[in-house]
N, C-alpha and C positions, 0 to 999 in steps of 0.2 A: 504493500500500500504506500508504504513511504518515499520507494523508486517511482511508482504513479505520479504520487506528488511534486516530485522533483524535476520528472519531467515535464510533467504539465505547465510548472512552475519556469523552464526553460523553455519551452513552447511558446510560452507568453509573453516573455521577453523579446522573443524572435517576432513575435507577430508585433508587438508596439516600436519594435525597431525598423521592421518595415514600411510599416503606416506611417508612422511620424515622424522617421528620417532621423530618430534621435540614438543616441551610443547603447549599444545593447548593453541590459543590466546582467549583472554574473548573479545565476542563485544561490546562496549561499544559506548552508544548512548549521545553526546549532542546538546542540540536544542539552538540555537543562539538568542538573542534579535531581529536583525537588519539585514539587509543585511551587507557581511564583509567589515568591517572596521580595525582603528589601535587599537580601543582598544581589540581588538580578535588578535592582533596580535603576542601574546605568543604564543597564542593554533597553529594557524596556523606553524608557527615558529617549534612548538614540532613536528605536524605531519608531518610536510614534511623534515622533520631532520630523522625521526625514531625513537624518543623519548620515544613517546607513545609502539613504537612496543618491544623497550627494555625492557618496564616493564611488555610486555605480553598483552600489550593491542591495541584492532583492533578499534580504533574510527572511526566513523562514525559520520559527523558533517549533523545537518537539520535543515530547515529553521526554522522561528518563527509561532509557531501556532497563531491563530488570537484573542485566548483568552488570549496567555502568555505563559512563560516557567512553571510558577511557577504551575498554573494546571497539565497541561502535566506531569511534572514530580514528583507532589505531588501522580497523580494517576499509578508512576511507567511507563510510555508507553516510558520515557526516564529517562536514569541514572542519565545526570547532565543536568542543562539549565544554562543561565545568564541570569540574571533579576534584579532587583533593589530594593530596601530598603522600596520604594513607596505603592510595589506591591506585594512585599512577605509580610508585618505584615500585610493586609487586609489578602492576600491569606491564613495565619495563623488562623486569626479569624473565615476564613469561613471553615473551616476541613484539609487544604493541609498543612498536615507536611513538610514542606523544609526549609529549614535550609541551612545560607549564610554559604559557605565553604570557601571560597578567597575573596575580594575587589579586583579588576581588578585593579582601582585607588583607593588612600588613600585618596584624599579628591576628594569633587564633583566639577569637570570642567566646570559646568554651568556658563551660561550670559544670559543677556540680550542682546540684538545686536540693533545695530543702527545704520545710519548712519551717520559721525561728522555732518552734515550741520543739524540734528534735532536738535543738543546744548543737548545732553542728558549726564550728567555727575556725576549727582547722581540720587537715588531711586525719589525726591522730582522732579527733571526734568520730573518725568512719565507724573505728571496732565497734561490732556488735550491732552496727545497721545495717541496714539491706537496701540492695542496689538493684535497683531498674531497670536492665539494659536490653540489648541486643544479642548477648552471646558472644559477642567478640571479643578474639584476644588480645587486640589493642586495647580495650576496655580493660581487661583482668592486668595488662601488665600494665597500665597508666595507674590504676588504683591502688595495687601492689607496692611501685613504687612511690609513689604520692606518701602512703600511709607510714612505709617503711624510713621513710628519711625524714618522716616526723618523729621519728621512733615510735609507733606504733605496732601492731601484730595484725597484717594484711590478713592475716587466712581466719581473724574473726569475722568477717565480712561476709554477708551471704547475697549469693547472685540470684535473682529468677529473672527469665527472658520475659519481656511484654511487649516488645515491639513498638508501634507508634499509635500511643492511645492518649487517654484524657488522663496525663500528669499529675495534675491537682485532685483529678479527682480519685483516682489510684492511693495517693499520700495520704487523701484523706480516710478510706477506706483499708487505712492502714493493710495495703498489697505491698507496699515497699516505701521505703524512706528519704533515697535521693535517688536521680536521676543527672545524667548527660544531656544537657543544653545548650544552645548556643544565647547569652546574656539579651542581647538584640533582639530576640523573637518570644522563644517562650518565655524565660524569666521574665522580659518584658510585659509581657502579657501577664503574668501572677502579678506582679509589683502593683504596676502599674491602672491596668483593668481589672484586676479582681480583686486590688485591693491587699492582695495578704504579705504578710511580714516575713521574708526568708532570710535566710542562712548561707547563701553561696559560696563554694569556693572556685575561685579564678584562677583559670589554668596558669594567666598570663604572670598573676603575680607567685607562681612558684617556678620558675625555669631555672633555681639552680636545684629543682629535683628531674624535673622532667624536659624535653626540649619544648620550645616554640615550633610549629609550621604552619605551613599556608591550606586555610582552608576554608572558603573555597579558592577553586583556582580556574582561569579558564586555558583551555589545552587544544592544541591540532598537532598533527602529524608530519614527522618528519621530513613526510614523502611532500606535503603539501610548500612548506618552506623551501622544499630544492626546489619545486616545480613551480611555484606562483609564491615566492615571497611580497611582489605586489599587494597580493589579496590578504595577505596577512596583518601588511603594515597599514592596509586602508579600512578591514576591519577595526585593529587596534582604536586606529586615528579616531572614528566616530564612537567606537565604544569609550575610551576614554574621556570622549568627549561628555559624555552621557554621564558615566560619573563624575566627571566636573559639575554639569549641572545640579544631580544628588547634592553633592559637596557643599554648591552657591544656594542652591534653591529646593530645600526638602521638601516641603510642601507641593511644590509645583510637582517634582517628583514621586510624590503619593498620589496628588491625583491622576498622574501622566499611568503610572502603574495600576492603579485604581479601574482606568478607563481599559488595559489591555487584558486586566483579570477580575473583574466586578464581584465574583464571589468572593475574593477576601473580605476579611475586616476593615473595617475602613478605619477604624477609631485607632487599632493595632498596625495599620501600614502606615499611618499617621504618623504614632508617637515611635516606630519604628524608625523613619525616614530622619526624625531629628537624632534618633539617637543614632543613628551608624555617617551621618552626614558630618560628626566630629571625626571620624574613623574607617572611612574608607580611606584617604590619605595620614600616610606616617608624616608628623613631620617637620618639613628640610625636606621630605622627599617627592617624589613624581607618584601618580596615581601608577597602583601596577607592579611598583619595581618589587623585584626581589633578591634578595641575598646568600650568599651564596654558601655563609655561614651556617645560615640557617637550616638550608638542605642537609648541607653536611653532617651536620649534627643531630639531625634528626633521622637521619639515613644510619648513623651509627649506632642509635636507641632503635631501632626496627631490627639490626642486624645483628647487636648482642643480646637482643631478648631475643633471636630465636622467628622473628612476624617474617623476617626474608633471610634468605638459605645460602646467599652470595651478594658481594658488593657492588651496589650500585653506582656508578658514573656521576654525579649530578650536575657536572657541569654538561654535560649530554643530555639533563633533563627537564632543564630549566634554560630559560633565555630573557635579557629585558632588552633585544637587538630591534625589538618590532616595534617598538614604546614611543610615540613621538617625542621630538626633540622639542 
């Protein structure tokens, strides 16, 4: 269905370049992590400004396949995806050339969530609460060491899988005690809309236990950069551009996002848009960039705990060569 699309989609271009004598537009596919949110809210932002059409390019935004962006577009089926730092150095490992092109955010927005009445207010608070998660071993060994380099005893901690349900309302049904958030969205949404009093811990403020990385990130394939670095840097250009605008104008940005996904929250894309508009640029720095510390270091905590089985590259897997000047 989605080659259908994309032909069609280049069909159309041919046909208004005919007619109207104007520079045929390139279709250009990216596939989303998540259902939309504020951190897609550059892209969205560029496309419905005309951004993208300025540079000649007809995006076409698709859902998340159920494997990841980072396959899908290692095997070419899409130009760019977002995905995450987690899940591209495996994807590396395993043959999918892609390669981080931007960092959506410069550092990672994650927490822990809690709510104040659990007394949770360092990593060492974990013992003897119970975690929310997904089942993953990034999860077990983030926790692990979190706990342990508070001096704590990681293995009082008990796991159950819940997958992506109603958070608050779980905590309150005492199913489990904290949960992995991104501060930006859900916490924001407890605080803030619902009102209640939490307890987080922030990834960002403990990196001399655990590392920083990029997440999300947006990504294309290697093959694509040999072959049309053009289309990469004029991507870039209007998407960065879009998060400039987030950046200047959050508001306008809620509602520009607002208008391309009407089922969100409005109240939560809102106070979303202010919050991540201090935080999509580091800074001193350019929207996008990223460091090359930071892979590395984060590439060596995947590799001594065991999450990847050989060493990854990362100046191979990363780039900010597309980033406007």
């Amino acid at each position: 269905m989605r080659r259908l699309l994309l032909l069609g989609a280049a069909l159309g271009a041919l046909l208004l370049a005919a007619c109207g004598g104007e520079e045929e537009a390139r279709p250009v596919t990216l596939m989303l992590n998540w259902t939309p949110n504020n951190h897609h809210a550059g892209i969205y932002a560029a496309l419905q400004q005309g951004w993208y059409e300025e540079e000649g390019i007809e995006l076409t935004i698709i859902e998340p396949a159920p494997a990841g962006a980072d396959a899908v577009v290692g095997a070419g089926t899409a130009h760019f995806g977002i995905s995450q730092a987690e899940s591209l150095l495996p994807a590396r490992l395993g043959g999918a050339d892609v390669v981080s092109i931007a960092a959506l955010l410069p550092y990672n927005d994650s927490s822990l969530m809690a709510l104040a009445e659990e007394g949770i207010t360092r990593p060492k608070d974990l013992e003897g609460k119970t975690y929310g998660g997904w089942g993953g071993l990034l999860e077990q060994e983030l926790l692990d060491t979190l706990v342990a380099c508070d001096g704590g005893d990681p293995s009082l901690i008990e796991f159950v899988e819940v997958g992506n349900i109603d958070y608050l309302g779980g905590m309150d049904q005492g199913r489990f005690d904290f949960v992995w958030v991104f501060e930006g969205w859900d916490a924001l949404r407890a605080s803030q809309l619902e009102g209640r009093a939490l307890g987080n811990i922030l990834f960002i403020e403990h990196t001399d236990c655990i590392p920083d990385w990029y997440t999300p990130i947006l990504i294309t394939s290697r093959e694509l950069i040999e072959d049309d670095p053009d289309l990469v840097r004029d991507f870039l250009k209007a998407t960065t551009r879009g998060y400039e605008h987030a950046i200047a104008n959050p508001d306008e940005a809620a509602t520009l996002l607002l208008e391309a996904a009407p089922e969100l929250d409005e109240a939560l894309v809102r106070a979303s848009a202010v919050y991540h508009a201090t935080r999509y640029r580091a800074q001193g720095r350019a929207w996008g960039e990223q460091e090359h510390a930071t892979w590395e270091r984060f590439e060596a905590f995947l590799r001594e705990a065991g999450l990847i089985d050989a060493p990854v590259d990362v100046s191979e897997a990363f780039t900010n060569d597309f980033l406007p000047e």
